[in-house]
C-alpha positions in Angstrom: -1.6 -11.4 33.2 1.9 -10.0 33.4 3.8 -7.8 31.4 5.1 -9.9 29.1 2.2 -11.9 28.8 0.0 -8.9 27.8 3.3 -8.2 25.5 3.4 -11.5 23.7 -0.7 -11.4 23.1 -0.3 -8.1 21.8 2.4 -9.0 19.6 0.2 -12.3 18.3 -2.2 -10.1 17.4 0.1 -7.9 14.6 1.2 -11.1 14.0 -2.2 -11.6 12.7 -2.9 -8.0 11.6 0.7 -8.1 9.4 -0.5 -11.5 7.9 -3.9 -9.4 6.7 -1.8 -6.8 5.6 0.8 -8.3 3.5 -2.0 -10.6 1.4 -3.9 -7.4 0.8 -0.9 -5.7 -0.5 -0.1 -9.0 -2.9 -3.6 -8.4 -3.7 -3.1 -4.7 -4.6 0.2 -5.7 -6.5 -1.8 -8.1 -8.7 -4.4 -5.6 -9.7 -1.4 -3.1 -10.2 0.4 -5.4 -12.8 -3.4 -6.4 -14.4 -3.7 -2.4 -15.1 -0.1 -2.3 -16.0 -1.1 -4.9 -18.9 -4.2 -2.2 -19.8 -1.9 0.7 -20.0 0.4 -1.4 -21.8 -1.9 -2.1 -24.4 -3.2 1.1 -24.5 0.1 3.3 -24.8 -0.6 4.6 -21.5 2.4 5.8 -19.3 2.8 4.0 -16.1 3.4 7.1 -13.9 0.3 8.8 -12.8 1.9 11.3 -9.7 -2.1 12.6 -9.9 -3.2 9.4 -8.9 -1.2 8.9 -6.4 -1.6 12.2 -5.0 -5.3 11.0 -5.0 -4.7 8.2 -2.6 -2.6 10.1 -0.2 -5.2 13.0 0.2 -8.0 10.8 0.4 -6.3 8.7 3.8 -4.9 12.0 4.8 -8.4 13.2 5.0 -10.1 10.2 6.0 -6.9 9.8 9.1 -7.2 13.5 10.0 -5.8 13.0 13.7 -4.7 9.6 13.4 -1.7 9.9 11.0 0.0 12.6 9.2 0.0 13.1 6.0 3.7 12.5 5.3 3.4 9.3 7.7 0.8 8.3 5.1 3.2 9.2 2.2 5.6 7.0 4.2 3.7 3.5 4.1 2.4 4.3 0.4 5.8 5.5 -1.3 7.2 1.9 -1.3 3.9 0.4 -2.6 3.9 2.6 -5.1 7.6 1.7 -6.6 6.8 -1.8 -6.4 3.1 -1.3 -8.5 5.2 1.0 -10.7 8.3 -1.5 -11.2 5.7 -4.4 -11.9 3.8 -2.6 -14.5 6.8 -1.6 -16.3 8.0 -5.0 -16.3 4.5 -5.6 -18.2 6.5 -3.7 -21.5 
């Protein structure tokens, strides 16, 4: 296989990896909005920066070596805005 062979199967296969990826963050928005509805209901404020923090240090523990922590902070922070905009749109 030549170079761009190997190029083109590699790229197939994040292809394949961003499909995964994108319909578990749909699935992750959905759950977002459903507690949204909770907090709603409940009088609950929609920004939880503890939570959050949670999440970060738990991959930044669990990637020790792998990623840094503000590479993780990176790929959440947008995730984040959109669970936060879709839960306020819940009001």
């Amino acid at each position: 296989m030549d170079s761009i062979e190997k190029i083109n199967s590699l790229r197939k296969k994040i292809d394949e990896l961003d499909d995964q990826m994108i319909d578990l963050v749909v699935q992750r928005l959905a759950i977002a909005k459903e507690i949204g509805d909770i907090k709603e209901t409940n009088g609950i404020e929609v920004i939880d920066p503890y939570r959050e923090s949670q999440i970060i240090n738990r991959f930044a523990e669990k990637l020790a070596g792998t990623l840094e922590k503000k590479d993780i902070t990176a790929i959440f922070e947008p995730i984040y805005s959109i669970s936060k905009r879709l839960q306020k749109k819940s009001k």
